[in-house]
C-alpha positions in Angstrom: -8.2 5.7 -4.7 -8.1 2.2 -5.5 -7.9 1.3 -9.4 -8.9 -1.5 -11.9 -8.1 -2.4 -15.4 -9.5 -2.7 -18.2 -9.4 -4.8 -21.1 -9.1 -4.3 -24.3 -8.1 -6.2 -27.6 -5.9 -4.2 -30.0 -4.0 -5.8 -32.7 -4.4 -9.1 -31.6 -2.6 -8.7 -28.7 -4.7 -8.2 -24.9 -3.7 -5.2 -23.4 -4.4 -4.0 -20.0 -4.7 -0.3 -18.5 -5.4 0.9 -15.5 -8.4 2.9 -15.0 -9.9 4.3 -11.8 -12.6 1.8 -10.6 -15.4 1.8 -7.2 -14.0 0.5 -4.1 -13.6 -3.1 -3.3 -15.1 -5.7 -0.4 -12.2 -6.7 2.5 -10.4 -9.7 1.3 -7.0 -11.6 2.6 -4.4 -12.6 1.2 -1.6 -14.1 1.8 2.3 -13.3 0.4 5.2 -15.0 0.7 8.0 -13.4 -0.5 6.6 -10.5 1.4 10.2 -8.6 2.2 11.6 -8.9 -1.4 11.8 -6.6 -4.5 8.3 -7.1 -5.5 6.3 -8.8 -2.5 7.0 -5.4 -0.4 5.1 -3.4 -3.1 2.2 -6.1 -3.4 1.7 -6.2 0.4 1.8 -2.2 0.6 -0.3 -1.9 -2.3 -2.9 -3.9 -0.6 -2.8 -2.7 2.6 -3.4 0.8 1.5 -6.4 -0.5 -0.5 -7.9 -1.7 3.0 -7.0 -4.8 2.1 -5.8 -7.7 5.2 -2.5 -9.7 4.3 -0.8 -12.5 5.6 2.9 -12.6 5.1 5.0 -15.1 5.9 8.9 -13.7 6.1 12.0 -14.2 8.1 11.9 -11.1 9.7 9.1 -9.1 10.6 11.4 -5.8 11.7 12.9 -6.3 8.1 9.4 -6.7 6.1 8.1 -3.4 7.8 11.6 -1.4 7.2 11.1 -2.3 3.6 7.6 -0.7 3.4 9.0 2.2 5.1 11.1 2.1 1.8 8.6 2.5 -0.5 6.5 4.9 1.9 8.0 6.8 4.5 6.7 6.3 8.1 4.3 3.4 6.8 5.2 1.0 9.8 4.0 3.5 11.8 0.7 4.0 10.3 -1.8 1.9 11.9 -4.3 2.5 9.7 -1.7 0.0 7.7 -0.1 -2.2 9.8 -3.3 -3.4 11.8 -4.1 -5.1 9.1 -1.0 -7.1 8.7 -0.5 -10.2 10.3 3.3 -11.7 9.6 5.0 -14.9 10.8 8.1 -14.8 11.1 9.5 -17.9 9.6 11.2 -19.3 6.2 8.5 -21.0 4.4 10.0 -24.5 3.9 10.4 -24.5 7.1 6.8 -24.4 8.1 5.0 -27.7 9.2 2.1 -28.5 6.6 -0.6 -28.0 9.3 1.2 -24.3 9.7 1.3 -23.7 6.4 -2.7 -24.6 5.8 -3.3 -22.1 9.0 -1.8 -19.5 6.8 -3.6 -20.6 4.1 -7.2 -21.3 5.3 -9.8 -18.5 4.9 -7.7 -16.5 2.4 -9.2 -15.2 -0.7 -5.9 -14.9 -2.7 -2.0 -16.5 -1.9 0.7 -14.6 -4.1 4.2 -16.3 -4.2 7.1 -13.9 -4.5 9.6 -16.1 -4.1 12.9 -15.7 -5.8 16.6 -16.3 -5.5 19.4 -14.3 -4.0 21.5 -13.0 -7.1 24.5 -14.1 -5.0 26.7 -17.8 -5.3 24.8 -19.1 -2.3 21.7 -17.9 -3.3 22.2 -19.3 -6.5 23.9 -22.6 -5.8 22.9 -23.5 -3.2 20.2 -25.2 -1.2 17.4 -24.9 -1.7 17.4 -25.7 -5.4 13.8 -25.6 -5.6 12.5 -23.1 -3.4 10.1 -21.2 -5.6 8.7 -25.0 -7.3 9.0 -26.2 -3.3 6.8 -23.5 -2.4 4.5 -23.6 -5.0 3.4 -27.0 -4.6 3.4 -27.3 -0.5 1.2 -23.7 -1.0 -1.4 -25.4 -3.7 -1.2 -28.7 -1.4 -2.1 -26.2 1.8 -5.3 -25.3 0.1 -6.5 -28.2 -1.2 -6.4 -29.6 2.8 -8.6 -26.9 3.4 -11.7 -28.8 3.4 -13.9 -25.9 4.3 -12.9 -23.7 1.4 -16.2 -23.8 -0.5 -15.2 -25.2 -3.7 -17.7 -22.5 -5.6 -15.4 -20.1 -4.2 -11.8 -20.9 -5.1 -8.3 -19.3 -3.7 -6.9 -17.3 -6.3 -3.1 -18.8 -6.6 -0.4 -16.0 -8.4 2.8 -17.2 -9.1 5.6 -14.5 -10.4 7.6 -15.4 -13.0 9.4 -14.3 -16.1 9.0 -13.7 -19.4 12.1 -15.9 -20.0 10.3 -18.9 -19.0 7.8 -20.3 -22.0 4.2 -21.4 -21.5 4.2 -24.9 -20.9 1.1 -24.9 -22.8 2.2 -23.6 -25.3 1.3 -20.7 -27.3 4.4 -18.6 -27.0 6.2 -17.5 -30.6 9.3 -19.6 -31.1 12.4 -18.1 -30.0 15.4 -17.2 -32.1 18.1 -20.4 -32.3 20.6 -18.1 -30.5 18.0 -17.7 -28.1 17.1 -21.4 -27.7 20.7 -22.2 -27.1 21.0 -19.5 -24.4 17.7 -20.7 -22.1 19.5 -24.6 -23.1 22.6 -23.1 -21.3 20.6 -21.4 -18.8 18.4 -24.8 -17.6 21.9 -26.4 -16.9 23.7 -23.9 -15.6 21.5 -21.7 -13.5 19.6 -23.3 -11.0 17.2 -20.3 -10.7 16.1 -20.4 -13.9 15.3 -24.1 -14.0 13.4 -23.6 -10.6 10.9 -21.0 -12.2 10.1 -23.5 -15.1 9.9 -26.1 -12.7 7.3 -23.6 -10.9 5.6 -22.4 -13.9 5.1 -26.5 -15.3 3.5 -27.5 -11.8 1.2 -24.7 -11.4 0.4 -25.1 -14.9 -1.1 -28.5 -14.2 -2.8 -28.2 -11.1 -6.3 -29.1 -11.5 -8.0 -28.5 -8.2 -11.6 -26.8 -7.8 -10.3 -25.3 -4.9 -7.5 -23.1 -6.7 -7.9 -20.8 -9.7 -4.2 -19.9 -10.6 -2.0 -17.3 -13.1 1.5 -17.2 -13.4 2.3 -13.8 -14.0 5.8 -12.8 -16.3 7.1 -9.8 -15.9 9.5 -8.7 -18.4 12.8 -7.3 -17.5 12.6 -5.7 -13.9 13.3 -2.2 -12.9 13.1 0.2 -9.9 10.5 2.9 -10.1 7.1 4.5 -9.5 4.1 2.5 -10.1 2.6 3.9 -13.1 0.0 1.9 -16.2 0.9 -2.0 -17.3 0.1 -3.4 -20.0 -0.7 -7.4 -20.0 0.0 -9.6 -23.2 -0.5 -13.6 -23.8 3.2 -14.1 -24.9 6.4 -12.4 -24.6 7.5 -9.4 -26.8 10.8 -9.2 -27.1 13.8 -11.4 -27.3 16.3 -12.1 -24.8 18.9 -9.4 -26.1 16.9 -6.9 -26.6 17.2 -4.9 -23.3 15.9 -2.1 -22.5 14.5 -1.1 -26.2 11.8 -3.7 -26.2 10.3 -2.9 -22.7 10.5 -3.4 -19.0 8.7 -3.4 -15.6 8.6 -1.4 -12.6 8.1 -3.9 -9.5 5.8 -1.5 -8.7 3.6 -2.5 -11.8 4.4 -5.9 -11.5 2.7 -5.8 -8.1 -0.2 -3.7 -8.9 -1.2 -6.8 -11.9 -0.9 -8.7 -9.2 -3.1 -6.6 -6.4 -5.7 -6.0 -9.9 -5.8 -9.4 -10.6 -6.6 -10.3 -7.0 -9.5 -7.5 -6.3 -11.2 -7.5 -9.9 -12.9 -10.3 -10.8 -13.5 -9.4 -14.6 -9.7 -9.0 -15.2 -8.9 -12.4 -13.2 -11.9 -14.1 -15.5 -9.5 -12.9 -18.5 -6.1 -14.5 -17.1 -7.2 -17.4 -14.9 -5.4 -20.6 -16.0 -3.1 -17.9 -18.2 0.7 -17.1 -18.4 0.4 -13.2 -19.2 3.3 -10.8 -20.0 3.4 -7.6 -17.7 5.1 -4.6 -20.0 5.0 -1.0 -18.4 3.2 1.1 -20.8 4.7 3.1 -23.0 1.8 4.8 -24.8 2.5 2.8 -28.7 0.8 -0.4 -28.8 2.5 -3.1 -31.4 2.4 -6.2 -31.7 5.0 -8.8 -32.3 
């Protein structure tokens, strides 16, 4: 059945588990992103919640063989797939009256846009491609002039916990740390991108988007099982493993919660929070 989560406030720190909730109303939303690591598990996990999704991707074939990944036979269930409606195209790419086709009537957009962890996916063009997106995405709904402003597109962003809140709020990082992230900025375009990302949806101000940017900590295969959500990061950057990490699966459930509950999206609107799978031993840091 479908599930929600619930808040709660333990030791300063918001933490979020899943619970099983009532069923939800039809909504649409649209991915991008949709055939990577983690947009394949947001637009399964919606679909099999009787949810409609938009996805724009390069390949069609390849956005249904990776659902088949996570689910066997899945492309062939049309139970699934008729709800699906993909064009096949590289987002950039799109003309700005295609991209607010895509865009108008949707309830939520989720960008799960990343780069290749390969040298041409790394450097080079596009440099920008998740901060690109992000604002021609944001500028697509805000030309939707009949999106009711009382009732505002839900804009997710996926990021990481390496990348601090431009607002503020996060606990200052070790020197060693600081010097890292310094090297990072100049010599991984990637990373730059996703603070680039993070600082513009940060500052939208639009009455026609609500928006989240949600940081995952590090990222791992597996099952999709509870999350926890926190305001800030809780670990450093060497700490690996030991101080937590993130199915894709969980990453894209937040995500799917976030989109289909309002209470939980009332708590993180305008937010940066920190997705942890959870462990069962709450602690702040």
């Amino acid at each position: 059945p479908p599930s929600v989560v619930a808040t709660k406030h333990l030791c300063s720190c918001n933490i979020n588990i899943q619970i099983n909730p009532p069923a939800t109303p039809n909504m649409t939303t649209l991915v991008v992103g949709a055939s990577g690591a983690t947009g394949r598990h947001v637009v399964l996990q919606l679909l099999q919640q009787n949810q409609n999704v938009r996805a724009i991707a390069r390949s069609k074939e390849r956005l249904l063989n990776s659902l088949d990944e996570i689910v066997p036979e899945s492309s062939s269930n049309s139970h699934i797939v008729s709800r699906l409606d993909v064009t096949e195209a590289s987002l950039l790419d799109l003309t700005q009256d295609e991209l607010e086709k895509a865009v108008r009537g949707c309830d939520a957009v989720v960008s799960c846009l990343g780069h290749n962890m390969t040298f041409k996916g790394l450097y080079t063009p596009p440099r920008r491609l998740v901060t690109d997106a992000a604002k021609r995405l944001c500028q697509a709904i805000e030309a939707t002039t009949d999106q009711a402003p009382e009732n505002p597109t839900k804009f997710i962003l996926m990021g990481s916990d390496g990348v601090a809140n431009p607002a503020g709020g996060d606990d200052k990082r070790r020197l060693s740390e600081r010097v890292v992230l310094t090297l990072l900025r100049h010599l991984l375009p990637p990373h730059k991108d996703n603070e680039l990302a993070a600082a513009y949806t940060s500052n939208v101000k639009s009455v026609q988007i609500e928006w989240t940017v949600v940081r995952p900590t590090d990222l791992i295969n597996g099952e999709m099982t509870k999350y926890e959500l926190f305001a800030k990061p809780q670990k450093g950057l060497f700490d690996g493993a030991k101080g937590g990490v993130t199915t894709r699966a969980n990453v894209a459930k937040c995500m799917v919660d976030l989109i289909m509950t309002d209470a939980l999206w009332n708590d993180w609107k305008f937010k940066m929070p920190v997705v942890h799978d959870f462990d069962g031993d709450v602690a702040c840091v």
